[in-house]
C-alpha positions in Angstrom: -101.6 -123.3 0.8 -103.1 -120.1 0.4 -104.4 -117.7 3.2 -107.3 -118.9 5.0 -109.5 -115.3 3.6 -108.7 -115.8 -0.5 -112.2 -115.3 -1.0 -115.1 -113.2 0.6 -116.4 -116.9 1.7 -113.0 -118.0 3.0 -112.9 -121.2 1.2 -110.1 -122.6 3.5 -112.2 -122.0 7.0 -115.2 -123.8 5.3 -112.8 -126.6 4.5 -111.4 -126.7 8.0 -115.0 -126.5 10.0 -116.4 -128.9 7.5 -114.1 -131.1 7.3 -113.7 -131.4 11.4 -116.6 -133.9 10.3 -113.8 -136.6 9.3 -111.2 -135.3 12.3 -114.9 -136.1 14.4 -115.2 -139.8 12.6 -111.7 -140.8 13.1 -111.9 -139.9 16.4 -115.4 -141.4 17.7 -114.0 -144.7 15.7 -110.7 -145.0 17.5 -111.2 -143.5 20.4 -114.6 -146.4 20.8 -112.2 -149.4 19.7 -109.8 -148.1 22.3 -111.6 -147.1 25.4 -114.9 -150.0 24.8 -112.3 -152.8 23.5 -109.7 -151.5 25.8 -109.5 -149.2 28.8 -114.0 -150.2 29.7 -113.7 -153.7 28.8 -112.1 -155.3 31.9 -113.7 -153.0 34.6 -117.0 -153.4 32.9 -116.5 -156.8 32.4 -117.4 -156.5 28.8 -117.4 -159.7 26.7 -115.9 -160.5 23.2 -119.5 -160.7 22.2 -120.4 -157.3 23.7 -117.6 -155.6 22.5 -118.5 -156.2 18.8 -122.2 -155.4 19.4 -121.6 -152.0 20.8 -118.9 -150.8 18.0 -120.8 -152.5 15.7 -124.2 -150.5 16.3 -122.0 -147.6 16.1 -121.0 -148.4 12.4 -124.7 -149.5 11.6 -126.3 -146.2 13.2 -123.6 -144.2 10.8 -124.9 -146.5 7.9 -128.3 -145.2 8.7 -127.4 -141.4 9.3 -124.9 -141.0 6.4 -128.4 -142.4 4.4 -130.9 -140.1 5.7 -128.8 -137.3 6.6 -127.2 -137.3 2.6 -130.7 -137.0 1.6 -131.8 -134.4 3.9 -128.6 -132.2 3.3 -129.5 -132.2 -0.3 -133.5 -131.3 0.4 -133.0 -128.6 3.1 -129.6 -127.1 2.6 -125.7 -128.3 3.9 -125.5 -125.8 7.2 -128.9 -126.8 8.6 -127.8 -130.7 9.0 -124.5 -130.5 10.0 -125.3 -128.3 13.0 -128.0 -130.7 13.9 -125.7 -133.6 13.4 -122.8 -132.0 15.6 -125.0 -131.2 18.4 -126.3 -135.0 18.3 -122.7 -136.3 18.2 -121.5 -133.9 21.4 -124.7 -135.8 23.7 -123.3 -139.5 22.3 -120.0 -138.6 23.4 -121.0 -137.1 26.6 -123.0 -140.5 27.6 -119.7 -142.5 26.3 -118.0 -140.4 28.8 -120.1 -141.1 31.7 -121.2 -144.2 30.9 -121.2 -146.6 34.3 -122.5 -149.8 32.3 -123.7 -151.0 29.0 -126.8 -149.1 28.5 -125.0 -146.0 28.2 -122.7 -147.1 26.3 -124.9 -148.7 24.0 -127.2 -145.2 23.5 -123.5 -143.2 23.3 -122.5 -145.4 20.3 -126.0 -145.1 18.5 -126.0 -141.0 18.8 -122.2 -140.6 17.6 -122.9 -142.9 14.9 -126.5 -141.5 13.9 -124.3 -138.1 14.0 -121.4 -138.5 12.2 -123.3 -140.4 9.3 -125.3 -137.6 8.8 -122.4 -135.0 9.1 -119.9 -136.2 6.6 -121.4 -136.1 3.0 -123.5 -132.9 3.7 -119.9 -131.1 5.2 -117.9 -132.8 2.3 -120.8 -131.5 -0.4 -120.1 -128.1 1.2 -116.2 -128.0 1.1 -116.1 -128.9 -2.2 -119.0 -126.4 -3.4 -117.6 -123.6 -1.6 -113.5 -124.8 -2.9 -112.5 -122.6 -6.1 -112.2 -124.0 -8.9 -109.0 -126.6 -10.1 -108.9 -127.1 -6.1 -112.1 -128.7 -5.3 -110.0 -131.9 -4.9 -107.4 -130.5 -3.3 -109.9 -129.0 -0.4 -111.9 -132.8 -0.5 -108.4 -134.3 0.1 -107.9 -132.0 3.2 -110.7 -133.0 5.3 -108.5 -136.9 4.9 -105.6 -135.1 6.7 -108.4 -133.8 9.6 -109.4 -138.0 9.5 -105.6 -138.6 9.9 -105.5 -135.9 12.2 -108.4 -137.3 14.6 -106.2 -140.9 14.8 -103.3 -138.7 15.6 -104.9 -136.9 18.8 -106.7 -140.1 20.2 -103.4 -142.0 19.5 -101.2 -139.2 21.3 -103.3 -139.4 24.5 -103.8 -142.9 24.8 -100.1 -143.6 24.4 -98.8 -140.8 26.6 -101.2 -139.8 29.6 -100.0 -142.6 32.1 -103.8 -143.3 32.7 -105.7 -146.9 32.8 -109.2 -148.9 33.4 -112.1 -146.3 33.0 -110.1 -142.9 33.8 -108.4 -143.5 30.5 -111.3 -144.0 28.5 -113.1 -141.0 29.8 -110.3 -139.0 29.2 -110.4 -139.7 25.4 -114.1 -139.0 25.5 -113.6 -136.0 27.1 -111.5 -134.6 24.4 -113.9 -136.0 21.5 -116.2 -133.6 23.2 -114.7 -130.1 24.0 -113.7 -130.5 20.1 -117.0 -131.1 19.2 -118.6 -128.3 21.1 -116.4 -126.3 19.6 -116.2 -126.7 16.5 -120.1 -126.4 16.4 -119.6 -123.0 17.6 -117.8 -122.1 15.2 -119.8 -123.5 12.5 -123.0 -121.2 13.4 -120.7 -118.4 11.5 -120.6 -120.2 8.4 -123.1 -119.6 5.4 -125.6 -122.0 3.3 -123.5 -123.4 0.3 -124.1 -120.9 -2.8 -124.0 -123.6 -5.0 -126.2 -125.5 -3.2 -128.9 -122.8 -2.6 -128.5 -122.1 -6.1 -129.7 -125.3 -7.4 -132.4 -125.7 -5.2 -133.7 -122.7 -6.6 -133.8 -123.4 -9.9 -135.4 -126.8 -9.0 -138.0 -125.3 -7.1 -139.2 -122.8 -9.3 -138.2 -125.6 -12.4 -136.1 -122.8 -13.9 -134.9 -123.8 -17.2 -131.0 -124.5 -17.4 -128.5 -126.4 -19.3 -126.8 -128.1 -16.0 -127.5 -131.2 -14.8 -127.2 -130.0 -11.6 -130.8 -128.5 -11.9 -131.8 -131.4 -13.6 -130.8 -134.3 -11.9 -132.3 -133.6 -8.2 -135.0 -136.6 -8.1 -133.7 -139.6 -5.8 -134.9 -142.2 -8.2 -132.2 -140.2 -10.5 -129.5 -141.8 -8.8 -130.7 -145.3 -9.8 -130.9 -144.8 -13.7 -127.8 -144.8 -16.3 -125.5 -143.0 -16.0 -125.4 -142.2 -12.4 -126.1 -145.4 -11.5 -122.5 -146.8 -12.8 -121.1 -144.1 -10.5 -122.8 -145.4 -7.3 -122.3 -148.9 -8.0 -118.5 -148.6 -8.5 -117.9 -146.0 -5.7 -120.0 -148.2 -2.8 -118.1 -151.1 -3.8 -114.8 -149.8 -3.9 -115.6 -148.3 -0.5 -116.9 -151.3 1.1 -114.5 -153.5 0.0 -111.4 -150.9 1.0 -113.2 -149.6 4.6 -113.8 -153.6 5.9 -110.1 -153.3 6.4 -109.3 -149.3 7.2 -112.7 -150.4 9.6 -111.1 -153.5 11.3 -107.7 -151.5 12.3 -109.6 -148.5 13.6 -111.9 -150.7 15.7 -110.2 -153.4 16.5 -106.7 -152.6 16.0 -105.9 -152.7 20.1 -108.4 -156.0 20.2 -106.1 -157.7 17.9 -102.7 -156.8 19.4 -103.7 -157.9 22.6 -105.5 -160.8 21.8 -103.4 -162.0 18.5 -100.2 -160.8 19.3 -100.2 -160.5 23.4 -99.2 -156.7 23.3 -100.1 -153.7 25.5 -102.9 -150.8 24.4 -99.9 -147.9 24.8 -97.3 -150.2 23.2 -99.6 -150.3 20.0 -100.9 -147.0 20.2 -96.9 -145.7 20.5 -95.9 -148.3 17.6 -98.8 -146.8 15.0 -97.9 -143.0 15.7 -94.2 -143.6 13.9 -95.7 -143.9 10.8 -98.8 -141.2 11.2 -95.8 -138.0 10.4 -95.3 -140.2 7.0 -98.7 -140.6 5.9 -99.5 -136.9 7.0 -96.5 -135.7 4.4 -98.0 -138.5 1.7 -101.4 -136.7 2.1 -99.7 -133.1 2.0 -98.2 -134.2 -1.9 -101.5 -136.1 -2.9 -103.3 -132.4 -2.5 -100.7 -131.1 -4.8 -101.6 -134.0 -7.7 -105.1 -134.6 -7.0 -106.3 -132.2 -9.5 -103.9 -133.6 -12.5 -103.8 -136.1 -14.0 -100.8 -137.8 -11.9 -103.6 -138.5 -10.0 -104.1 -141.9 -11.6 -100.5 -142.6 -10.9 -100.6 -142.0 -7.3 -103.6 -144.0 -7.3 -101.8 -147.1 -8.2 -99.1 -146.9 -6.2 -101.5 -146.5 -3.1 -104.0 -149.4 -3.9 -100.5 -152.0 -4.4 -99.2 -150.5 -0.5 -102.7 -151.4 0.7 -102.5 -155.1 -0.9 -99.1 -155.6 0.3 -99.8 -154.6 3.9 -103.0 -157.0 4.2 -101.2 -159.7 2.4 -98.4 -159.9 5.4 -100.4 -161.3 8.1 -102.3 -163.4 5.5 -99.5 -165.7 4.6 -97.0 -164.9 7.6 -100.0 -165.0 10.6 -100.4 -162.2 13.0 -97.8 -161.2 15.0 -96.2 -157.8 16.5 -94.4 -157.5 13.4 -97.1 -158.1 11.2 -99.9 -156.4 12.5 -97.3 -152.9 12.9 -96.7 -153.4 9.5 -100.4 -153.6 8.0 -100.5 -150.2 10.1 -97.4 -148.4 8.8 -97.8 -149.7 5.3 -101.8 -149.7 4.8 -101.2 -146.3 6.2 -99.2 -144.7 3.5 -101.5 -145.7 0.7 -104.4 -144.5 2.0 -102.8 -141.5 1.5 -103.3 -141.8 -2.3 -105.9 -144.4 -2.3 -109.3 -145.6 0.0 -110.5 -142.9 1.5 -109.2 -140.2 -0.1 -110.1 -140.7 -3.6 -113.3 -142.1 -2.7 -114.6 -138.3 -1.4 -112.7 -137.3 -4.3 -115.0 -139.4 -6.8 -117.9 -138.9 -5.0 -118.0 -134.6 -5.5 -116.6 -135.2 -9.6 -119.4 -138.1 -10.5 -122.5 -136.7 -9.0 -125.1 -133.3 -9.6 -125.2 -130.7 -6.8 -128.6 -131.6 -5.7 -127.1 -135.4 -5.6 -124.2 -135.3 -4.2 -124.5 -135.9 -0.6 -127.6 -138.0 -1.1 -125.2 -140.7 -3.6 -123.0 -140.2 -0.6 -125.2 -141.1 1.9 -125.7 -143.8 0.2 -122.6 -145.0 -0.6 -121.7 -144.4 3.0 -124.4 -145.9 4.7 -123.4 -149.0 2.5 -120.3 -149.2 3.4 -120.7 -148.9 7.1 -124.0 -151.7 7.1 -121.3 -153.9 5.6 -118.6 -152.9 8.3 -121.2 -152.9 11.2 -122.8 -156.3 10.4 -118.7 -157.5 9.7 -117.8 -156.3 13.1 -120.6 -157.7 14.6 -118.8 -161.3 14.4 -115.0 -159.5 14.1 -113.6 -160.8 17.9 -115.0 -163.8 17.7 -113.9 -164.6 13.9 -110.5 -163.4 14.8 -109.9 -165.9 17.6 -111.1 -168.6 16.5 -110.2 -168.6 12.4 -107.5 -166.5 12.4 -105.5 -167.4 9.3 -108.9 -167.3 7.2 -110.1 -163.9 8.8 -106.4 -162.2 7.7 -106.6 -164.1 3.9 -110.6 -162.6 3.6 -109.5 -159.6 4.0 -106.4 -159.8 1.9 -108.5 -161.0 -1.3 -110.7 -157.9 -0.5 -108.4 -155.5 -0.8 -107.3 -156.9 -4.4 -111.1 -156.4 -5.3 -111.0 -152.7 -4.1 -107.7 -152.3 -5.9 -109.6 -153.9 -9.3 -112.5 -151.8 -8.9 -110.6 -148.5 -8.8 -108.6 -149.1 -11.4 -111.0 -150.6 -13.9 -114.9 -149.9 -13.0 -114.5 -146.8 -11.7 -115.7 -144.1 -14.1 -112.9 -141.2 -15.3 -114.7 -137.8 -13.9 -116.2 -135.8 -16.0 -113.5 -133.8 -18.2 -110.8 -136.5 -18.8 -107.3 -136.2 -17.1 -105.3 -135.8 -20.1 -103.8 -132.2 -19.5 -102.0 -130.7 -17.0 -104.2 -128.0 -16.5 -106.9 -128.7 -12.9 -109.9 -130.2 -14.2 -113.4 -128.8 -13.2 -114.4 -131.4 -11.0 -117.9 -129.7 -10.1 -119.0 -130.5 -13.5 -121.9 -133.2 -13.5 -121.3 -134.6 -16.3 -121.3 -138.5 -15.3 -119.7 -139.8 -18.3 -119.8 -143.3 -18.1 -118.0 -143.7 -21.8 -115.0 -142.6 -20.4 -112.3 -145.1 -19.9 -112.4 -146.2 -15.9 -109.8 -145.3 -14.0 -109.0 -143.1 -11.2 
């Protein structure tokens, strides 16, 4: 990587402080399935049924932030909502961390969702309008190594700090929150995106200019040819990918202690062996994101991810199994989910766009996982082979939609050189592909 001051903007701190939004998600996701489905739920004498309500909510209020906060990041600028955002997500955390019962608890999951929702496409529309060009994907890719980074820290503390029953959970809390106090800090020193305020020039004074970034800036945009292709094929991929990536974050612990009769540190300890792996995967994905390899990588992701879901489908969960979905799933979503999903969503869609299709595509995804995880405990006791074999067949349709609906970006992958991702172009003649 370069130094963190190549430019006058300092392209790489923008990435970093921006992309704390996904180290933030990660977090508030794992750290919730641990301490509410772990460390809180015998002392507070939380059911199955309450368990899945609460982290439930919290994926439904990020479904409803990610789609009003995407839209207001594109009206009123990238730095104005994602210091809002942050500030909202340090007061959920801080009533998850002294939460005595379940009204607490059920107001800390709704501002931590309502936050992060909001945060993450405005802060990934920033890192990759501020990233130089033939390393916009690269920089999108990094704030997915923050994500992996969050899982890492929650993981690290819950497996090594010798501490149970509500002491434990406010201890991961506790460190959701001094990150997130300061990390907004230090975003007050960063700058409105120059693309951004740019475009919203140009629109507002309806400047005449040849990019469709000035002309594509109407919501109702979004839902016309060709940018509609785009959205479809993105949310769906998504969904269909995260109701997995969502069920292990949340309900990882639920389902080795329930499933496969194992402790919380055990599991946590068993998942960290293969985080160093994934971590290097994502190091070499930056390096091929921008070329055309890209495709290449993208396969061999989307078959790890169908493997891993397909071992507890046909063998039934089990210690073995479930480490496995975790160590193998792991490694593709290095190249795949995720990662190539931000990816997509900065290539496919206009500047004054781009956070509101991710909004969308977001708040999609995370209705799906919410209402999904609503019923997940429950489902997971009592039908266990079927609840493995759903989720199975829906990683083979997120493995189909990648590969054949999804559109190419804009220039076409056929050179070696780093495309110009930024380009709105939307082609949807392109061959699909990743």
């Amino acid at each position: 990587m370069s130094s963190m001051e190549d430019t006058p903007r300092s392209p790489w701190k923008i990435a970093v402080l921006a992309g704390m939004a996904s180290y933030l998600d990660a977090g508030a996701l794992v750290t919730s399935g641990i301490a509410i489905g772990g460390y809180y739920a015998a002392p507070l004498q939380l059911s199955a049924g309450t368990i899945g309500s609460l982290l439930g909510l919290q994926t439904l209020a990020f479904a409803a932030g990610a789609l009003f906060g995407g839209r207001l990041g594109d009206r009123f600028g990238r730095r104005k909502i994602f210091t809002l955002s942050l500030a909202l997500y340090a007061v959920g955390i801080l009533l998850l961390l002294v939460a005595a019962g379940p009204a607490l608890l059920y107001a800390g999951v709704l501002g931590t969702g309502l936050a992060i929702g909001a945060d993450l496409p405005v802060s990934l529309a920033l890192v990759n309008e501020e990233a130089p060009a033939g390393k916009k994907g690269t920089m999108v890719v990094f704030s997915g190594m923050l994500w992996l980074a969050g899982i890492v820290a929650v993981l690290v503390l819950s497996s090594f700090m010798g501490v149970q029953g509500m002491p434990g959970g406010r201890i991961l809390f506790a460190h959701l929150l001094v990150v997130a106090v300061v990390v907004l800090l230090l975003r007050l020193t960063l700058s409105e995106s120059a693309e951004w305020a740019a475009a919203r020039r140009a629109a507002d004074t309806h400047a005449t200019a040849p990019s469709e970034n000035i002309r594509l800036s109407r919501i109702r945009d979004l839902f016309r040819a060709p940018a509609l292709h785009a959205l479809l094929a993105t949310g769906l991929y998504y969904a269909a990918w995260n109701l997995g990536a969502n069920t292990l974050g949340q309900f990882g612990t639920f389902l080795w202690t329930a499933l496969a009769k194992g402790e919380v540190a055990q599991f946590s300890q068993l998942t960290l062996i293969g985080l160093p792996v994934g971590f290097v995967a994502g190091l070499l994905f930056m390096r091929a994101v921008d070329k055309p390899s890209r495709h290449a990588w993208f396969t061999v992701g989307s078959g790890l991810i169908v493997l891993a879901w397909a071992l507890p489908a046909l063998l039934g969960p089990s210690k073995f199994t479930l480490v496995a979905v975790v160590l193998i799933s792991g490694l593709g979503n290095s190249f795949a989910g995720e990662a190539v999903y931000k990816v997509w969503s900065q290539e496919l869609f206009p500047t004054l766009l781009r956070a509101t299709a991710q909004g969308v595509t977001m708040a999609f995804t995370r209705a799906v996982a919410g209402l999904a995880a609503l019923g997940t405990p429950a489902f997971a006791l009592g039908h266990t082979r079927l609840f493995f074999g759903l989720l199975f067949a829906l990683m083979l349709v997120a493995a189909f939609i990648g590969l054949a609906l999804v559109p190419r970006p804009p220039k076409a992958l056929s050179t070696e050189e780093p495309m110009a991702p930024s380009t709105p172009a939307l082609a949807t003649s392109r061959p699909p592909g990743a």
